[in-house]
N, C-alpha and C positions, 0 to 999 in steps of 0.2 A: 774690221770684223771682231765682235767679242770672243771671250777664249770661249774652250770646246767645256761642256760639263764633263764632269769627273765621272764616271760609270763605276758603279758597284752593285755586283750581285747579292742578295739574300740565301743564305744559304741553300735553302728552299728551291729557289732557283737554276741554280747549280745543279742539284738535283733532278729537276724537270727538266733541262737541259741533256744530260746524259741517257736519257730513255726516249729521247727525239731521234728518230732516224737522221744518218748523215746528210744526205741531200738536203732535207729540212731544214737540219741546224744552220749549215749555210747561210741560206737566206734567213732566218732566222738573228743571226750573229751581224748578216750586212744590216738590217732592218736595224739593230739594236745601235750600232756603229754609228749610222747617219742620224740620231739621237741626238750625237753628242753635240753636234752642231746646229739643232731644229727641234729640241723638246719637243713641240705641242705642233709636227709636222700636219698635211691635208692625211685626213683620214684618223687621224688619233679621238677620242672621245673621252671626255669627264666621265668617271664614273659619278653618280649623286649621294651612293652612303660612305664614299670614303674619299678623301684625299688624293685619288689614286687615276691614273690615266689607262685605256685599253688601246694598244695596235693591231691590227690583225695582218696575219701572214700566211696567206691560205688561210687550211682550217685550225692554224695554232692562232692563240693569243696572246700579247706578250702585256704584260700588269706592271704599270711602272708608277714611283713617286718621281715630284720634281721638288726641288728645295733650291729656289732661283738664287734665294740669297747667298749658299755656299756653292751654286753653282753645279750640283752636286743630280745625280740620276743616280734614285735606286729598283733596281729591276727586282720587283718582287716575285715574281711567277710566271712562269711558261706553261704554259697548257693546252688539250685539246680545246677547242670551243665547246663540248658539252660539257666538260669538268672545270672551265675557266672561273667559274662566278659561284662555287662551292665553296663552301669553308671549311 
C-alpha cells in the first residue's frame, strides 16, 4: 500500500473549522483523516473552474487540493453548503 498524503490546512480553513459546531467537526476531521489514504474517495467531485475537489459531510463541504506528485492534500475550506462555492 502507498504511503498516506501529507494533510495541510489553508489558513482559511482553520478558521472554518473553529466556527463548526463540535459534533460536526468530528465527522468532519474523520472525513478529512480517511483522505489521507483515498484522495478522490466514492462521493468526492471535480470541481470544473478550479483544480480543486468537493466532499460533502452533511450540510458541510470540505474543498480540497490534491498534488499526487508530493503526495500532498491541501484542505482549502470548510463551509456550509450555501456559502461553500462563494468567493
Amino acid at each position: 500500500m502507498p504511503d498516506a498524503y501529507n494533510l495541510y490546512f489553508y489558513r482559511d480553513a482553520e478558521k472554518d473549522l473553529s466556527g463548526i459546531p463540535a459534533k460536526d467537526t468530528r465527522r468532519i476531521m474523520d472525513r478529512i483523516k480517511n483522505l489521507r489514504n483515498d484522495p478522490r474517495p466514492r462521493g468526492c467531485e471535480k470541481l470544473s473552474a478550479l483544480e480543486r475537489y468537493r466532499l460533502r459531510q452533511g450540510v458541510w463541504r470540505i474543498l480540497y487540493e490534491i498534488d499526487d506528485d508530493e503526495r500532498e492534500l491541501n484542505i482549502v475550506k470548510i463551509a456550509h453548503r450555501k456559502e461553500a462555492y462563494r468567493r
